[in-house]
Every structure is written in C-alpha cells, then in structure tokens.
mmCIF file of the N, C-alpha and C atoms, coordinates in Angstrom:
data_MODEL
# 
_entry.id   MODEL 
# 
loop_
_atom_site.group_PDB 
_atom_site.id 
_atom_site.type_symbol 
_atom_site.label_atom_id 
_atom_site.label_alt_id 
_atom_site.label_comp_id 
_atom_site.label_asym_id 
_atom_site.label_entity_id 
_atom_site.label_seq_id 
_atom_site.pdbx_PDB_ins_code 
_atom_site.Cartn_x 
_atom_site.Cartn_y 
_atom_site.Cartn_z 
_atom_site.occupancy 
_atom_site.B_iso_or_equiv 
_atom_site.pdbx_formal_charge 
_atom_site.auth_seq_id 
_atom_site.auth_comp_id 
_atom_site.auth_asym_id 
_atom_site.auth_atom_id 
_atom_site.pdbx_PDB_model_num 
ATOM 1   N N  . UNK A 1 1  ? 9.347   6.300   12.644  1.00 0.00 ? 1  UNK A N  1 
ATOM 2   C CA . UNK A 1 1  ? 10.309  6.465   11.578  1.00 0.00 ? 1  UNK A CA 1 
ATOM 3   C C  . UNK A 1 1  ? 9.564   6.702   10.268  1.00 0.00 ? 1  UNK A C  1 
ATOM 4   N N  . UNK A 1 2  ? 10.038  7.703   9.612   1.00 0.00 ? 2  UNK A N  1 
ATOM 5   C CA . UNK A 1 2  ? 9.633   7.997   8.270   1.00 0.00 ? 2  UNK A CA 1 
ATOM 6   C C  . UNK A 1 2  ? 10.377  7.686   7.034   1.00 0.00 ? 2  UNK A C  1 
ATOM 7   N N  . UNK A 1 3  ? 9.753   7.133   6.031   1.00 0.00 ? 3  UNK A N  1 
ATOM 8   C CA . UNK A 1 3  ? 10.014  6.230   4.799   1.00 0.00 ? 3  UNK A CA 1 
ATOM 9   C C  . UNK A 1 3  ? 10.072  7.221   4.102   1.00 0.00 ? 3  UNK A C  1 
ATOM 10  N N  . UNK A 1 4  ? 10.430  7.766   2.863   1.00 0.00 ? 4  UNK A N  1 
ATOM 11  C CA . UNK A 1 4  ? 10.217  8.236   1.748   1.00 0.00 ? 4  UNK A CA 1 
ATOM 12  C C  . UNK A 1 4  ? 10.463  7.250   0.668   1.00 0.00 ? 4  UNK A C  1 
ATOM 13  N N  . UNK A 1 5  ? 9.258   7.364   -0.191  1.00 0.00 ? 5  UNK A N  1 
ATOM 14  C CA . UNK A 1 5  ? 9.457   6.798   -1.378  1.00 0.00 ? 5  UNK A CA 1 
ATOM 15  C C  . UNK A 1 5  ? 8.295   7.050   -2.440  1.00 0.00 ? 5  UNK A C  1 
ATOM 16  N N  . UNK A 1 6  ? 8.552   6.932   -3.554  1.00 0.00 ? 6  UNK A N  1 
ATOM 17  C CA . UNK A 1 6  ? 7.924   7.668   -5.274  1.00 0.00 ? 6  UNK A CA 1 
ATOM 18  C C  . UNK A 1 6  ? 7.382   6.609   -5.448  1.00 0.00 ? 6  UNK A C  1 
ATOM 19  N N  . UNK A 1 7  ? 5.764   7.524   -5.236  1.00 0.00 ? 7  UNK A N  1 
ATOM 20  C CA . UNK A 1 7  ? 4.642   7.040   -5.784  1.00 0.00 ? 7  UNK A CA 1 
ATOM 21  C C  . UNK A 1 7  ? 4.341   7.469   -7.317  1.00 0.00 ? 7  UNK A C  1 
ATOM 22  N N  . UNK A 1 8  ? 4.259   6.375   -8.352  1.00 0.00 ? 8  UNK A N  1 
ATOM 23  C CA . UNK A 1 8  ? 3.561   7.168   -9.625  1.00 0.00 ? 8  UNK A CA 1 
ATOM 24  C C  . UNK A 1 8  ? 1.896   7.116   -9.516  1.00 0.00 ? 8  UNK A C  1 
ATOM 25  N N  . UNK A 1 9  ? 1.247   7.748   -10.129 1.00 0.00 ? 9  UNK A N  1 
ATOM 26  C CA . UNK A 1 9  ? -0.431  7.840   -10.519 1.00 0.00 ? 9  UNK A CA 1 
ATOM 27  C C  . UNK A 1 9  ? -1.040  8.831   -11.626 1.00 0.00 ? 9  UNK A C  1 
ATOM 28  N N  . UNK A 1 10 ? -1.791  8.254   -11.397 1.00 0.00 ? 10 UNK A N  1 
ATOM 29  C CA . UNK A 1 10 ? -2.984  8.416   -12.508 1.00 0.00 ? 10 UNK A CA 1 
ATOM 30  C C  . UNK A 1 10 ? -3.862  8.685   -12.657 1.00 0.00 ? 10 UNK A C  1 
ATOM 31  N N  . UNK A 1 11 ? -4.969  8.910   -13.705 1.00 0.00 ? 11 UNK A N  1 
ATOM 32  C CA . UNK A 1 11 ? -6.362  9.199   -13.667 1.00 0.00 ? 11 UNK A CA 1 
ATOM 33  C C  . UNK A 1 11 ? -7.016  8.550   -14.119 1.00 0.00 ? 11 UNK A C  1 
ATOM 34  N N  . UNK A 1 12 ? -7.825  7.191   -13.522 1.00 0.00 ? 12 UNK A N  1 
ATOM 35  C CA . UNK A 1 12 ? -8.268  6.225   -14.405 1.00 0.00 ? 12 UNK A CA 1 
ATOM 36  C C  . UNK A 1 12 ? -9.418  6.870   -14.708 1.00 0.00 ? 12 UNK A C  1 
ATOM 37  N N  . UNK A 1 13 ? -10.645 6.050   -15.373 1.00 0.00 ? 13 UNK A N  1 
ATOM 38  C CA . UNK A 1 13 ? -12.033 6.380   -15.565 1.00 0.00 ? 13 UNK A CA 1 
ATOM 39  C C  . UNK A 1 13 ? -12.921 6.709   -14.598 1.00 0.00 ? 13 UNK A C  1 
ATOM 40  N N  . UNK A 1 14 ? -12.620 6.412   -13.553 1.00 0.00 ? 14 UNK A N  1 
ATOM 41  C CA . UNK A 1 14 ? -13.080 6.956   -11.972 1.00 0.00 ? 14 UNK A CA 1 
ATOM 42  C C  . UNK A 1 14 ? -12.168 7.050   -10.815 1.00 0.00 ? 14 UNK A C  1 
ATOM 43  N N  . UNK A 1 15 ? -11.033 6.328   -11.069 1.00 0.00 ? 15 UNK A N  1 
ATOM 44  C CA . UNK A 1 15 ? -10.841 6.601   -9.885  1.00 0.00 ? 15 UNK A CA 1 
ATOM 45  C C  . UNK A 1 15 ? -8.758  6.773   -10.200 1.00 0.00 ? 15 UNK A C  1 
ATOM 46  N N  . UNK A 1 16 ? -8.318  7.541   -9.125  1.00 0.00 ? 16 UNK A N  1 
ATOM 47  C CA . UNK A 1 16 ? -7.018  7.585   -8.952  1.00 0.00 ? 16 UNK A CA 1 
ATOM 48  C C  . UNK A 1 16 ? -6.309  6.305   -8.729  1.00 0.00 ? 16 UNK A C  1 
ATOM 49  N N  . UNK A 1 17 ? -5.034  5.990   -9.740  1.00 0.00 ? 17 UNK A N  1 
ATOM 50  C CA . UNK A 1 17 ? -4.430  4.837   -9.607  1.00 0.00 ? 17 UNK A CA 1 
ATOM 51  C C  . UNK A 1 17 ? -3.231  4.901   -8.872  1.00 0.00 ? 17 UNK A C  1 
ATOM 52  N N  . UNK A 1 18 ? -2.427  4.423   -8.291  1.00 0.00 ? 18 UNK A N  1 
ATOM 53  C CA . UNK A 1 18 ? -0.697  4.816   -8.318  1.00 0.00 ? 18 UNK A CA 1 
ATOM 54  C C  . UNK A 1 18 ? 0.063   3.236   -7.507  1.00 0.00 ? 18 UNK A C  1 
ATOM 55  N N  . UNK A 1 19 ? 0.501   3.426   -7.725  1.00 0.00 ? 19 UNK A N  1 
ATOM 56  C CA . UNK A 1 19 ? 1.784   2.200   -7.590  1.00 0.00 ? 19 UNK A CA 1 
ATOM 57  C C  . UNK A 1 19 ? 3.154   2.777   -7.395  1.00 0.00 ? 19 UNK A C  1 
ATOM 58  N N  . UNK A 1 20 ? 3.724   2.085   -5.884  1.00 0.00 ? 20 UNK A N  1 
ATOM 59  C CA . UNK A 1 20 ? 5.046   2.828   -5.095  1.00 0.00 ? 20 UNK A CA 1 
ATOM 60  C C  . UNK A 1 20 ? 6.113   2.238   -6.502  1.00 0.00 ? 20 UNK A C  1 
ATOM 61  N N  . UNK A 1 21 ? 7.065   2.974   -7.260  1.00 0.00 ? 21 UNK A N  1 
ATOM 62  C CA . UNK A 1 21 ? 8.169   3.163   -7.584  1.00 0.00 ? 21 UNK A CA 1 
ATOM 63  C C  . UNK A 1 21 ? 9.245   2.275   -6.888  1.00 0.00 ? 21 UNK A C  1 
ATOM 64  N N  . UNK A 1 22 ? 9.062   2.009   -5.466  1.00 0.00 ? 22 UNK A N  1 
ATOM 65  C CA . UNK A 1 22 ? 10.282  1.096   -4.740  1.00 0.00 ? 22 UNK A CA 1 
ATOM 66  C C  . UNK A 1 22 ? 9.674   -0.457  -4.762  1.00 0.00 ? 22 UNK A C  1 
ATOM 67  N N  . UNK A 1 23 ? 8.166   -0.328  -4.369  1.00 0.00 ? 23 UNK A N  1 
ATOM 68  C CA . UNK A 1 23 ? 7.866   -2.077  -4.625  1.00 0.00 ? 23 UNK A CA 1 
ATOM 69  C C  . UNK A 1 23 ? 6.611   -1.817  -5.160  1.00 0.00 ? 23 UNK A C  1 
ATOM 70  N N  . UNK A 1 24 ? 6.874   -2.164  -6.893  1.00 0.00 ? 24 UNK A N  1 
ATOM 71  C CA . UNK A 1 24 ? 6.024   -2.190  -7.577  1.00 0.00 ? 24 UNK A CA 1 
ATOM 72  C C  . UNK A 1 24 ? 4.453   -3.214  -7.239  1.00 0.00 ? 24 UNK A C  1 
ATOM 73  N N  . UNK A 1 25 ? 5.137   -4.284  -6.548  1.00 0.00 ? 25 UNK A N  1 
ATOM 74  C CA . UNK A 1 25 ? 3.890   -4.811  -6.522  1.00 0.00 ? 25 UNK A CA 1 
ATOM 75  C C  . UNK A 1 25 ? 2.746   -4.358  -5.470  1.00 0.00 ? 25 UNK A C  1 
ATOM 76  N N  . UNK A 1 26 ? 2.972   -2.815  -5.049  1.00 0.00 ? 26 UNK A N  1 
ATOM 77  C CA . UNK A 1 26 ? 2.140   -2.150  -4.376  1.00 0.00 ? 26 UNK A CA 1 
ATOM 78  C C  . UNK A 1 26 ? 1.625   -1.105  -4.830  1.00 0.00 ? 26 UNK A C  1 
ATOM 79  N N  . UNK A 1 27 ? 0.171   -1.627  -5.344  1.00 0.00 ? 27 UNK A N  1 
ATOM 80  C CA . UNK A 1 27 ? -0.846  -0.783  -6.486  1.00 0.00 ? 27 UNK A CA 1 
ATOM 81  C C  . UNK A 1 27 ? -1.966  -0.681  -5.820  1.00 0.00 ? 27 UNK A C  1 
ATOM 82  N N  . UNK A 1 28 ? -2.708  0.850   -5.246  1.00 0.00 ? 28 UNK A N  1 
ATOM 83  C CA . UNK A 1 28 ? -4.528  0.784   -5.121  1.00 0.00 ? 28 UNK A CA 1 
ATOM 84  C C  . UNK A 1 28 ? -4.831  2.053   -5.855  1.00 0.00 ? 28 UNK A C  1 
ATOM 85  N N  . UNK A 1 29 ? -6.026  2.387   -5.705  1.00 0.00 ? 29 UNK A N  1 
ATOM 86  C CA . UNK A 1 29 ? -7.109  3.401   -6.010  1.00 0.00 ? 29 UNK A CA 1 
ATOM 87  C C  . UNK A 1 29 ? -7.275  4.091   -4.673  1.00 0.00 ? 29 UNK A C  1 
ATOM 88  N N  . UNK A 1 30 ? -7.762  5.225   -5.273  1.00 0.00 ? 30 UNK A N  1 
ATOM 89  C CA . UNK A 1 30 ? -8.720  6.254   -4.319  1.00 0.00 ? 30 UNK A CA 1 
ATOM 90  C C  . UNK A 1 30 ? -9.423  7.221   -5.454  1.00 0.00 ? 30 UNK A C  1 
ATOM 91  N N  . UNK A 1 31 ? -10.535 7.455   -5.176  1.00 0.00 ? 31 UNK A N  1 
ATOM 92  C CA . UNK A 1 31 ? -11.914 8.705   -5.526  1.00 0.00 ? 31 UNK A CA 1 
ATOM 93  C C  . UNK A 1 31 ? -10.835 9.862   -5.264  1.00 0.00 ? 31 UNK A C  1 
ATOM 94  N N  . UNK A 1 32 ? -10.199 10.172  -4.534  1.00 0.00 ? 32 UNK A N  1 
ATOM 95  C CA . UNK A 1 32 ? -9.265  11.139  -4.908  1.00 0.00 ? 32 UNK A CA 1 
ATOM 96  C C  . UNK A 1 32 ? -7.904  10.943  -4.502  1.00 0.00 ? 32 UNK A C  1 
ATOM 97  N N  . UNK A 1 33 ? -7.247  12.385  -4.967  1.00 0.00 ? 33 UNK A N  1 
ATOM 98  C CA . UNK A 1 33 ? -5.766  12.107  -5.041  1.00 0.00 ? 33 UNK A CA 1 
ATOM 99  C C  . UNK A 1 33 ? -4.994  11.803  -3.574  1.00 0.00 ? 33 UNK A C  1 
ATOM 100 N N  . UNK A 1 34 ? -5.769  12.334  -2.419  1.00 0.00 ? 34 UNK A N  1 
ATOM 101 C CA . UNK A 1 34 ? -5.241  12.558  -0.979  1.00 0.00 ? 34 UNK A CA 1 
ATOM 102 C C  . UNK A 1 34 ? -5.735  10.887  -0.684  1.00 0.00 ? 34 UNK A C  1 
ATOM 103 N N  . UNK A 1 35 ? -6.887  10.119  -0.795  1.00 0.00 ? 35 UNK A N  1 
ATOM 104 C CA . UNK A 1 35 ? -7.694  8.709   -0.421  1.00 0.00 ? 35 UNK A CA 1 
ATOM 105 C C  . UNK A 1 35 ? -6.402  7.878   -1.225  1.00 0.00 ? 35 UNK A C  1 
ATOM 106 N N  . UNK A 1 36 ? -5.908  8.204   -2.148  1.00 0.00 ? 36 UNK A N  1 
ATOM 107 C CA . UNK A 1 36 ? -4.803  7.351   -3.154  1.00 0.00 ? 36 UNK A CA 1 
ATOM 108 C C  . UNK A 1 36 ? -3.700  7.459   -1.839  1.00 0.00 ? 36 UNK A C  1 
ATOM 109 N N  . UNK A 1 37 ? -2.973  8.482   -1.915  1.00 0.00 ? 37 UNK A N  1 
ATOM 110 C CA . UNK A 1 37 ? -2.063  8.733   -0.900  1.00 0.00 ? 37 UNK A CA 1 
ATOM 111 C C  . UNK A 1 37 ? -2.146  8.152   0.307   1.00 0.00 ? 37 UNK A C  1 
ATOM 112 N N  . UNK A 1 38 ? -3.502  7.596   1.054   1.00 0.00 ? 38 UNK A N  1 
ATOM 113 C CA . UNK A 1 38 ? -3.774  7.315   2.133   1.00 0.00 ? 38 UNK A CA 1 
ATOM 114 C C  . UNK A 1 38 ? -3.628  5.886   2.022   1.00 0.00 ? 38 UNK A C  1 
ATOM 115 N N  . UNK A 1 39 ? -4.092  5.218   0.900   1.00 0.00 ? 39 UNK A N  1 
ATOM 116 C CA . UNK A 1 39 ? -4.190  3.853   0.935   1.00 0.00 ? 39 UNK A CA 1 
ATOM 117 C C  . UNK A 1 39 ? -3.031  3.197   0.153   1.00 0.00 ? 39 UNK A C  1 
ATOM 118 N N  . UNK A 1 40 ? -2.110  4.110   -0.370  1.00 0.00 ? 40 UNK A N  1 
ATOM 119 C CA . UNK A 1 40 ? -1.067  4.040   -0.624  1.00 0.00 ? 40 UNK A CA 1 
ATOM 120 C C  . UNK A 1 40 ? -0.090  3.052   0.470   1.00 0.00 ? 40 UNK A C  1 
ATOM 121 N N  . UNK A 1 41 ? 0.222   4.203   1.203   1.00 0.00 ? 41 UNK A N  1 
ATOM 122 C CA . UNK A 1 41 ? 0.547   4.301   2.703   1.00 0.00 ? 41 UNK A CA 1 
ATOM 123 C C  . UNK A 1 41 ? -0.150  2.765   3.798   1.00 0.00 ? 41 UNK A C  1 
ATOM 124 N N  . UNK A 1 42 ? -1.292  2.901   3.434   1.00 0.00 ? 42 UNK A N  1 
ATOM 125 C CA . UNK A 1 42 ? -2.048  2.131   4.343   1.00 0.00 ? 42 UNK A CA 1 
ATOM 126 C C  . UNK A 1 42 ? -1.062  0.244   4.057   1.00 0.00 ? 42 UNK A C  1 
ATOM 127 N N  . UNK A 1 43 ? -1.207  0.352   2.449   1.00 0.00 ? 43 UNK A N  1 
ATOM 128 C CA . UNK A 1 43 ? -0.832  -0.822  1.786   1.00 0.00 ? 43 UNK A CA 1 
ATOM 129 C C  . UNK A 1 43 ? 0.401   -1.495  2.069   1.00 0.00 ? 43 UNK A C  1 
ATOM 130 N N  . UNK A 1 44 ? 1.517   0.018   2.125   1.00 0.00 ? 44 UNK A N  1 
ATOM 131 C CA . UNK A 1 44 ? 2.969   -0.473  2.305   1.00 0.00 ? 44 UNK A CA 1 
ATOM 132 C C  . UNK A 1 44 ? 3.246   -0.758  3.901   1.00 0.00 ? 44 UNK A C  1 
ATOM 133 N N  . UNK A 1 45 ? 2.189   -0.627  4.703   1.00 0.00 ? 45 UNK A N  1 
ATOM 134 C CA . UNK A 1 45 ? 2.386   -0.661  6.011   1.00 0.00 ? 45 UNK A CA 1 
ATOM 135 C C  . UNK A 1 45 ? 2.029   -1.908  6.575   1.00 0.00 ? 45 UNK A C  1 
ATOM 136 N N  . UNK A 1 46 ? 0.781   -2.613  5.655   1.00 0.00 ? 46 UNK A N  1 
ATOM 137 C CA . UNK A 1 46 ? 0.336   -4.164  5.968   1.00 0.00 ? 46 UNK A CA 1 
ATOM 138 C C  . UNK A 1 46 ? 1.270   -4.599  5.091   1.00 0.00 ? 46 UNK A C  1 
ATOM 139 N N  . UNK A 1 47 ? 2.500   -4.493  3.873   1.00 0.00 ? 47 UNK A N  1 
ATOM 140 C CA . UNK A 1 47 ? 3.717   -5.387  3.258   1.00 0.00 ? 47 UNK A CA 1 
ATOM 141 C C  . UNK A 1 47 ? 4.510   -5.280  4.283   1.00 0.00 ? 47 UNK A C  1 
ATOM 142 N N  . UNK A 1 48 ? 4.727   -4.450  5.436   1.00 0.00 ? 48 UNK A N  1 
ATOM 143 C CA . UNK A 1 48 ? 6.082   -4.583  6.047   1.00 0.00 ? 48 UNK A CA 1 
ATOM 144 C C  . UNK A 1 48 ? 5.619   -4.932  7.474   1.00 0.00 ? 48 UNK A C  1 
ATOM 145 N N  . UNK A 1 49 ? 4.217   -5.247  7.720   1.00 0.00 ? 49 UNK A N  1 
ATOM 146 C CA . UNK A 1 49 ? 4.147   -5.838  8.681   1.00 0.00 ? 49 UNK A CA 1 
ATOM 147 C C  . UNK A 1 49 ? 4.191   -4.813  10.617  1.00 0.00 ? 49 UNK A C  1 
ATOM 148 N N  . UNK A 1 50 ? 4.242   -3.759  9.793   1.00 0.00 ? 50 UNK A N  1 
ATOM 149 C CA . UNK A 1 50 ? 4.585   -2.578  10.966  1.00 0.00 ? 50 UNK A CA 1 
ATOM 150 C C  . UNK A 1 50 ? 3.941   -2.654  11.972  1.00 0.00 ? 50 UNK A C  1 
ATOM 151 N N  . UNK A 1 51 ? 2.360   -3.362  11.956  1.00 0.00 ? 51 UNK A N  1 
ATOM 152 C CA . UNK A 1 51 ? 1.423   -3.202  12.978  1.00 0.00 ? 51 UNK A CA 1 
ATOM 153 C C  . UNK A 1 51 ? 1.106   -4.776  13.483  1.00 0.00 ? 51 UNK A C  1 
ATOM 154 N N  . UNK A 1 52 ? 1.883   -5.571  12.997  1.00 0.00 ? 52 UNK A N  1 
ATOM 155 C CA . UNK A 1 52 ? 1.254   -6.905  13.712  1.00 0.00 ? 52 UNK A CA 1 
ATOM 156 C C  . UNK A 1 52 ? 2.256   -7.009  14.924  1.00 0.00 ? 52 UNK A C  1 
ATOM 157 N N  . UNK A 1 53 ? 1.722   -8.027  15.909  1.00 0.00 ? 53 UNK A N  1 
ATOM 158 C CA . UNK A 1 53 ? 2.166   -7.707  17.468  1.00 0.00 ? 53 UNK A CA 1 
ATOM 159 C C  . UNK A 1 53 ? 3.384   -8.882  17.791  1.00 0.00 ? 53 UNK A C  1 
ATOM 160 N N  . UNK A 1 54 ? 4.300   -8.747  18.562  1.00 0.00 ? 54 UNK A N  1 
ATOM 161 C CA . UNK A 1 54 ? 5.538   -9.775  18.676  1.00 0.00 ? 54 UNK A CA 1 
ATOM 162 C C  . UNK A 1 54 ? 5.115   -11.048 19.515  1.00 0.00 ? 54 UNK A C  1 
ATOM 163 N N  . UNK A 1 55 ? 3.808   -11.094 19.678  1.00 0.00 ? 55 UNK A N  1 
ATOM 164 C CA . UNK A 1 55 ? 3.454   -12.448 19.648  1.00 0.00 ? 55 UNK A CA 1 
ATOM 165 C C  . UNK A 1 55 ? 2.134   -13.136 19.253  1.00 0.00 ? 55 UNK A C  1 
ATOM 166 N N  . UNK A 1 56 ? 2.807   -12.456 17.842  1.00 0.00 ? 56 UNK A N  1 
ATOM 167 C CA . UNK A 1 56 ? 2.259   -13.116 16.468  1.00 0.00 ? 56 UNK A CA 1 
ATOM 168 C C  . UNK A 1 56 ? 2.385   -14.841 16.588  1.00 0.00 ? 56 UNK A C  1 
ATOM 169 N N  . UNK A 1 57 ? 1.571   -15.323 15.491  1.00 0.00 ? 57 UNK A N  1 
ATOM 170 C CA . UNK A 1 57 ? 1.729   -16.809 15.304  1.00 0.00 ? 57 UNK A CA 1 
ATOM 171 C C  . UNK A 1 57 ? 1.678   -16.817 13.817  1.00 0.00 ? 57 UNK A C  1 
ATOM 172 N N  . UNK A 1 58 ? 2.423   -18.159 13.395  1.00 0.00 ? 58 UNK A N  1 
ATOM 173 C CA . UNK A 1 58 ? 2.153   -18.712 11.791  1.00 0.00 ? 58 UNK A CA 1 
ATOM 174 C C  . UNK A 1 58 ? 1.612   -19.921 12.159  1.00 0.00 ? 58 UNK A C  1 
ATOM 175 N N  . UNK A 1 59 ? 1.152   -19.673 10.485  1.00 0.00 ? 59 UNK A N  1 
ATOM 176 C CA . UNK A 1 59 ? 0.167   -20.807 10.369  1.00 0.00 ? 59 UNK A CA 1 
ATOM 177 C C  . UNK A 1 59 ? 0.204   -21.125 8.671   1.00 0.00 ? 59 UNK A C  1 
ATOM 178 N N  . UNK A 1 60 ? 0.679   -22.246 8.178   1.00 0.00 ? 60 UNK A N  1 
ATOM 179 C CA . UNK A 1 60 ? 0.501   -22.713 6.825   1.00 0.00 ? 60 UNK A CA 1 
ATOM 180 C C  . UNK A 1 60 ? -0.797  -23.103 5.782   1.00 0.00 ? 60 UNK A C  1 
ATOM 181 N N  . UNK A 1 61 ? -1.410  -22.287 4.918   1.00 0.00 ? 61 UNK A N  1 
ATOM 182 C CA . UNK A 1 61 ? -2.402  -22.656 4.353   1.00 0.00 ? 61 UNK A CA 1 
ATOM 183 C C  . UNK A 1 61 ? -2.561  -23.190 3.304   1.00 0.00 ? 61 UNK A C  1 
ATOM 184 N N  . UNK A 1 62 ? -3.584  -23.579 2.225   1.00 0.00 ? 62 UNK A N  1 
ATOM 185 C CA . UNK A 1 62 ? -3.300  -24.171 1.505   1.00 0.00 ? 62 UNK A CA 1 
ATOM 186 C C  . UNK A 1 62 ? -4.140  -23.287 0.625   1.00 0.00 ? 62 UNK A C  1 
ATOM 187 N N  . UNK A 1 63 ? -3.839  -23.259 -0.894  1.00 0.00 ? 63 UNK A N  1 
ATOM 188 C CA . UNK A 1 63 ? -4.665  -21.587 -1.575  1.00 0.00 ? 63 UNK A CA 1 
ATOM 189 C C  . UNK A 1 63 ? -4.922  -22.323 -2.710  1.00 0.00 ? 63 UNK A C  1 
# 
C-alpha cells in the first residue's frame, strides 16, 4: 500500500533537510535530495511500525 504525503526541505550548510508536513515530528538529512527522500521514507516506516513481526514483544524501560 502506498501513502502519499508532503514532504517540505531544504538546503542546509551541507546537507538536505525536510520534515513530512503530516507528522511533523518526522525530520532527517541526506547529502542529497533523492538520500533525503530515502530516509524520509525510511523514518516514517520505523513510526508506523510496518516492518516489525506479529510476534513482537514489549518491554518497559526506564530513560
């Protein structure tokens, strides 16, 4: 299944910034604009959990 959603970015001092438009608190870099796009992607996929397995375990830590 395919997501669409608006990425903004940027041009920092080295490196490409951007942060998804739908959940802001998902911000990285890439050396370029396609590595941004990739880890973009990569980021919103470990927030929603897409790849962990249905017999997962929890575990409570202390931070």
């Amino acid at each position: 299944m395919t997501h669409r959603m608006t990425m903004i970015y940027w041009k920092g001092d080295k490196f490409w910034l951007g942060k998804l438009l739908d959940h802001p608190d998902i911000m990285t870099q890439g050396e370029t604009l396609e590595e941004l796009e990739e880890n973009i992607k990569d980021a919103y996929r470990l927030m929603v959990l897409e790849d962990i397995p249905g017999d997962f375990k929890v575990k409570e830590i202390a931070v």
